[in-house]
N, C-alpha and C positions, 0 to 999 in steps of 0.2 A: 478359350475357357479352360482354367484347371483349375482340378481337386483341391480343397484347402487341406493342409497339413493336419493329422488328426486330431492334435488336440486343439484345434480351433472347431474341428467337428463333434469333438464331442462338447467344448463348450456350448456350442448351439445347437444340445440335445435338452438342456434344460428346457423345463415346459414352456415358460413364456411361448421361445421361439417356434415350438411344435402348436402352441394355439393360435399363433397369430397366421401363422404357414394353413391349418385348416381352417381359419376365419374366411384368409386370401382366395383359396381353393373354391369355400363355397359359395364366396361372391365368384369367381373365377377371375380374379383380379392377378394378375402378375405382380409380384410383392418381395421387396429386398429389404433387408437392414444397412445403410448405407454410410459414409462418413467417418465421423470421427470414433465413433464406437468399433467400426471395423480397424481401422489405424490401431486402434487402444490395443483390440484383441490380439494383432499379429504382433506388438511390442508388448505384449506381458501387462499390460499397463490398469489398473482398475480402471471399471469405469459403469457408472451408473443408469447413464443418461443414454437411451437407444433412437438412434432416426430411422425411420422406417420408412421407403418410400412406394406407394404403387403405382402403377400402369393403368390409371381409372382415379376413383373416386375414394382418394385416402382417407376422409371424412367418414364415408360409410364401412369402412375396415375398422380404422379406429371405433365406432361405437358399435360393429359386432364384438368387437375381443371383449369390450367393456362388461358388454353382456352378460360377455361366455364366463368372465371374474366374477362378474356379481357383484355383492357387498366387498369384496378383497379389493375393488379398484373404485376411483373418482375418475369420471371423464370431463371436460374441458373443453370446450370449440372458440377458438380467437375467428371471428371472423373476418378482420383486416388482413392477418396474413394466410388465413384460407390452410390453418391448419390446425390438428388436435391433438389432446394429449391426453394420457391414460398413464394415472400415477396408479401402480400396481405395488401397496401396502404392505403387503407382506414380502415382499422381494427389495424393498426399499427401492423400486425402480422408476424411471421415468420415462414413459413410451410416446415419442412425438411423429403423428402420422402427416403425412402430405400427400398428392398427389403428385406424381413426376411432370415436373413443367419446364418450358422454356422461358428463358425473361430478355425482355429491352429494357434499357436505361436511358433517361434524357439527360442533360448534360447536368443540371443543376441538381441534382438528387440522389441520391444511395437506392431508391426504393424503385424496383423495375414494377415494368408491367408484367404482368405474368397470365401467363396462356398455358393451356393443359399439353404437354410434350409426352417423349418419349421416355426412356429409359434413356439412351444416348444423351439426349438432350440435357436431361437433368445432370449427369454426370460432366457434360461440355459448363456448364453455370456455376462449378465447385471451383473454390479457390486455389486448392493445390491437389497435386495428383494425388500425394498422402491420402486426401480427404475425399477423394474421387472412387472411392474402392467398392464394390458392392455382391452380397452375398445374398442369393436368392433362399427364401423361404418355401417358395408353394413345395409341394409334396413328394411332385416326380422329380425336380432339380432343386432338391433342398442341399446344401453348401455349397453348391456351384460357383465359383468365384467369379466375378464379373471385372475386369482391370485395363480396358482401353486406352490407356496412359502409363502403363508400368510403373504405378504407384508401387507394386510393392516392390520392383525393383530399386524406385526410388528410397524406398525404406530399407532398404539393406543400404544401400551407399549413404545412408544418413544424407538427403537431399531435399532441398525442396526448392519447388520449381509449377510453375502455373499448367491447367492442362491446355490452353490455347496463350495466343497472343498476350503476355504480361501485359503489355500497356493499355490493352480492353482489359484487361480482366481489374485492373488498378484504379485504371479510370471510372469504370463502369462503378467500383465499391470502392472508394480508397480507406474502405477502413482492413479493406485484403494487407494494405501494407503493413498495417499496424498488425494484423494478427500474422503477416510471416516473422515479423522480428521475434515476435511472443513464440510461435511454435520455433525458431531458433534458440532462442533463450531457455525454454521449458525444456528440447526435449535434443538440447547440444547438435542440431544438423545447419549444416550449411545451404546459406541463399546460393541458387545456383548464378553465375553471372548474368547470365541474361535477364533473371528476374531482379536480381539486385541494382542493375542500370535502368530497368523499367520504373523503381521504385525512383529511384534518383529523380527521375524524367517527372513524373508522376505527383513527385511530394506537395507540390501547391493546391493539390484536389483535396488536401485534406481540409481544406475551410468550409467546406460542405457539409463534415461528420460533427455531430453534435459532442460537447463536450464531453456529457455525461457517459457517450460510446466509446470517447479516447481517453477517460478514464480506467473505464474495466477493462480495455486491454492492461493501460499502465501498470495497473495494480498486478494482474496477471504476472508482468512480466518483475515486479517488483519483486514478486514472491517466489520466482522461479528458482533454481537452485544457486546459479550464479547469473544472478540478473546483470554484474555489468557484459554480460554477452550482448545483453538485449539494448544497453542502452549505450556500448558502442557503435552499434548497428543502428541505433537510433540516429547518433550522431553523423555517421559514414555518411546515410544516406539523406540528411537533410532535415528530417522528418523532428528533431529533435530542437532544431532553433525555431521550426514554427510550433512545437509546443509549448516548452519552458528552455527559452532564452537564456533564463540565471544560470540556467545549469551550463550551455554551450560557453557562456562566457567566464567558465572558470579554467576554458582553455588555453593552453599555452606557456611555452616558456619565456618570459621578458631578461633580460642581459643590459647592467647598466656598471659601469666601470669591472669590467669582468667579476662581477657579483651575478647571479640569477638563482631564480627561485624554482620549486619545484613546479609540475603542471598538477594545478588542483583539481582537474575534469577526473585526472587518472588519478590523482589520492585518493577523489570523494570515493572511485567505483572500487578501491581496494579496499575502503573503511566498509560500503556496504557488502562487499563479498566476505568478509569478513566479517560481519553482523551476523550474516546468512547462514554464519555455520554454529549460531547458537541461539539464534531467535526464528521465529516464525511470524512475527509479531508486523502484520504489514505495516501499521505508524512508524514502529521502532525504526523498520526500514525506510522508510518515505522520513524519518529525521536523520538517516545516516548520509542520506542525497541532499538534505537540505543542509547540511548543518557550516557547510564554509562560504553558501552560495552570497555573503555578506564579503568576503575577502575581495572582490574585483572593484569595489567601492569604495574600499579604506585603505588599497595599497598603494603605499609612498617607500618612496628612494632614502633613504639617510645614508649619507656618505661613511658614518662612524657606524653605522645597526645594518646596515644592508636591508634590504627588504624587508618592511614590517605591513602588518595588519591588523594594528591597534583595532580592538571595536569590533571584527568583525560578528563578534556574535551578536550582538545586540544592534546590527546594522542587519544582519540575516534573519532574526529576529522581527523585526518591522517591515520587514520585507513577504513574512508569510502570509499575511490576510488580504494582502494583493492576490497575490498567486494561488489563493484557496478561494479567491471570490472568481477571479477568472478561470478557474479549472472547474468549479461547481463541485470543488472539495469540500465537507460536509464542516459550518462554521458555529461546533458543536465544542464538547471538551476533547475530541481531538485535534481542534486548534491548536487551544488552549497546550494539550499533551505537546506538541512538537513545536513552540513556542517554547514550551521550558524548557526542553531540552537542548534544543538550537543555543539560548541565549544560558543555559547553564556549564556549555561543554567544558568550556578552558578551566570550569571553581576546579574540579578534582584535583588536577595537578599541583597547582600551589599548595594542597593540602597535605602531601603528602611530606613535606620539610618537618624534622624533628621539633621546632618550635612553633609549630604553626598553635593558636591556642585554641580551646574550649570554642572560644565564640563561635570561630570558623565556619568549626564543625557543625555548630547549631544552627549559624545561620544555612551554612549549605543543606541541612537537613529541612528547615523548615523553608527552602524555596522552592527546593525539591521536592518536599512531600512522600505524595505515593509512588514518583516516578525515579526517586532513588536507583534503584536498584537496574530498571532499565537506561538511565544516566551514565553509571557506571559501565553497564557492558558496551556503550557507544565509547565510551571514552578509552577503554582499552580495545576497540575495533579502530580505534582512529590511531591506533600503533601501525604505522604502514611502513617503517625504515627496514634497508636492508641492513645494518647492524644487528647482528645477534646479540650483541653485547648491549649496545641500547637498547632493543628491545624488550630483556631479560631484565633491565634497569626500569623499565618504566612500567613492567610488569610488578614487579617489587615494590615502586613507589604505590600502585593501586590496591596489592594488597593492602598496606600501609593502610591508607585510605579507606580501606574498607571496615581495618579493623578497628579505627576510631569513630566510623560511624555507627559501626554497634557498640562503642563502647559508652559515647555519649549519649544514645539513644535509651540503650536500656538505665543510662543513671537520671539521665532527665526525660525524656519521653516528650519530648518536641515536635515532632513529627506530625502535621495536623493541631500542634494545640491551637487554644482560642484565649486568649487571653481573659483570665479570673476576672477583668472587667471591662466592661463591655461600652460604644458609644451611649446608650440610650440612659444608664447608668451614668456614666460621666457628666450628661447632661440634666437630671435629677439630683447628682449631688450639689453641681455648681448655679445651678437655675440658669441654665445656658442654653439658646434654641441653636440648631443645628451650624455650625459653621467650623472655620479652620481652627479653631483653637479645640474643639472637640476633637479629630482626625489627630492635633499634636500631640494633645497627653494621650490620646489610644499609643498611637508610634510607641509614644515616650516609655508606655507599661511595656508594650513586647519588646522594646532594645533591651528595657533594666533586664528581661528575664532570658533573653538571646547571650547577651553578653554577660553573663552568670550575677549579676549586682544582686539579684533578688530569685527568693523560689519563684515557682508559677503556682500562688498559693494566694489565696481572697486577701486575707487579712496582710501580709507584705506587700501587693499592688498595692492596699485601701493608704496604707502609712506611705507608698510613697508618692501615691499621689498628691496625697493632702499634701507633703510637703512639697513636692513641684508647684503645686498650684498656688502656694506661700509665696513663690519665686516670682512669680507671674502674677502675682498682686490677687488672685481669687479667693473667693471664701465660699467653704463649701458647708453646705448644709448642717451637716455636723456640727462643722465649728461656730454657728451663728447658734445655733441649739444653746449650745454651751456656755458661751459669752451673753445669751438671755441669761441664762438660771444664775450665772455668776454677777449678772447684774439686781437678781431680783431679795438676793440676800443680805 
């Protein structure tokens, strides 16, 4: 046992942890703050969220503190996992009590049995020593530091490492492996070997974890500073080809009459490290990952081109509502969002050529939309060359880019229009019930107004409808009006 460092003693002089230390006392409950909240404290790190665990009956701890708050707190008891919480309002905190237990695992499940333990015990069932750490509350050994495992040693060597046997601890939860790659990724420490071959060993236990639980790690680690830590380490260890496949198969380098191509596994994770230093925007990043996963499908040999991958976007493209249906990624407008961007990546560039015209731009704003702007910073994060000189080049080309999409935007205002007239319209002028000739003259009004032929203005659609529809042999309302009255004179 030793002293914590004072300013971790005096962080846990705030009241909280002095009422829950006298709740403890006067059940006489032995009572610690445990986990990832103690990790947080001794790396500087915010952290909102407190595990609290005691030597009895965490339930009845948790609803004295509640109490003792009053109106300042909502208490909360899950009773499946036999644990409670106590959101304290005015601290914006979140206090999750337990009882210290020991658990068994059967083979086919994440979810142990669990039986009332010790303090030891509880600390033996955490996933990494990091997370093993514990700081007693009661009153006579209030910051006592509790460290069984030399978690905080671990935490000065930047390590992490299980506190028993890796292969139970993986087996028993294999979603432990997914959250070491994440606390890799998040907070820059290394797997220690032995846990990282256990993971290796392990990796097929993840058919057990429901999707929805290897998501929120994903995202986690998506968002982390330089997430391709995380989804190296993904891939190292296996863990990565039973998630998403697309991505593993963007590995490699292929060599065909001493031509070869780049390895796209390592472009994608430079385009999203590179994302990461000006987005926080977890779609933006989950389309910086997707956005070539089309390239392993459309790559061919030309003896005169060398390696091409005509199409990939729109082959990547048709590929996401697979992998959003099999991951239980939400198949909402952020489909939709990383769907346009995927299949919009490659328009920027052609844009940026002195002659490119008006239309272009219009149409690239109106496919784009709202998602312009986050369009553009994928497309300059997918600058991954080591040429400074290209770089600097194709940096220039986007400003380029950029500044004709404000320039056409603010002169036409494309962006979201709806065309001055509408199917239901079309169908009232020409007495026509719903089918493909409706769908053509809509097209027909937004190309005239894309490709500058016509304003986006009622009366310029109305004239040039009537006259397409001339073309097309129609007679539209109007003109049948008129051909009465000129008959009736």
């Amino acid at each position: 046992m030793e002293i914590l460092p004072s300013y971790i003693e005096e962080k846990l002089t705030a009241p909280i942890f002095k009422m829950i230390g006298e709740a403890a006392d006067a059940l006489g409950l032995e009572t610690y703050v445990i986990g990832g909240f103690v990790r947080d404290l001794l790396l500087r790190r915010p952290s909102k969220d407190i595990d609290v665990v005691a030597v009895g009956d965490g339930i009845a701890l948790a609803q004295a503190v509640a109490k003792r708050l009053g109106r300042k707190a909502q208490f909360a008891f899950f009773k499946n996992y036999g644990t409670a919480q106590v959101k304290f309002r005015e601290e914006k905190t979140e206090i999750e009590f337990v009882g210290a237990r020991r658990e068994s695992y059967t083979r086919d499940s994440r979810n142990p049995v669990v039986e009332p333990g010790t303090l030891q015990e509880d600390q033996n069932r955490r996933d990494f020593t990091i997370n093993a750490m514990a700081i007693c509350l009661n009153g006579n050994r209030f910051g006592e530091f509790v460290d069984p495992f030399n978690g905080l040693q671990d935490l000065n060597d930047c390590r992490l490492k299980t506190p028993l046997d890796p292969d139970i601890t993986f087996s028993d939860d294999p979603l432990r492996m997914l959250r070491a790659v994440r606390f890799a990724s998040q907070l820059g420490f290394d797997i220690v070997s032995e846990t990282f071959e256990a993971i290796e060993r392990n990796a097929p236990r993840l058919e057990i974890i429901s999707k929805e639980r290897i998501v929120e790690e994903l995202n986690k680690i998506v968002l982390s500073p330089r997430p391709s830590v995380g989804f190296e380490l993904l891939e190292q260890t296996g863990l990565l080809q039973l998630i998403l496949p697309e991505l593993t198969a963007l590995k490699g380098i292929e060599t065909k009459e001493g031509i070869g191509h780049k390895d796209n596994f390592s472009h994608t994770l430079a385009v999203l490290d590179n994302l990461a230093r000006t987005t926080d925007d977890l779609w933006l990043r989950w389309s910086a990952l997707f956005h070539d996963i089309g390239k392993p499908r459309v790559k061919r040999f030309d003896p005169k081109l060398g390696w091409t991958f005509h199409g990939h976007e729109y082959k990547g493209m048709k590929m996401l509502k697979p992998i959003f249906q099999r991951m239980k990624f939400p198949l909402d407008d952020r489909l939709r969002y990383v769907e346009t961007l995927v299949s919009l990546h490659m328009r920027p560039i052609a844009l940026s050529d002195e002659e490119v015209t008006d239309s272009a731009i219009r149409r690239l704003l109106f496919d784009a939309s709202d998602t312009v702007e986050d369009l553009m910073l994928l497309c300059e994060a997918d600058i991954t060359s080591k040429n400074p000189d290209k770089v600097r080049q194709f940096l220039h080309n986007f400003k380029v880019v950029r500044s004709k999409l404000r320039e056409i935007e603010e002169k036409d205002r494309v962006r979201n229009f709806q065309p001055p007239i509408d199917g239901l319209q079309i169908m009232e002028m020409f007495d026509l019930p719903p089918n493909r000739t409706v769908g053509e003259l809509k097209t027909a009004i937004k190309d005239a107004i894309l490709d500058g032929v016509i304003p986006n203005e009622y009366d310029a659609a109305h004239a040039f409808l009537v006259q397409l529809a001339q073309e097309k042999g129609l007679n539209s309302t109007f003109q049948v009006l008129v051909a009465s009255k000129n008959s009736s004179i």
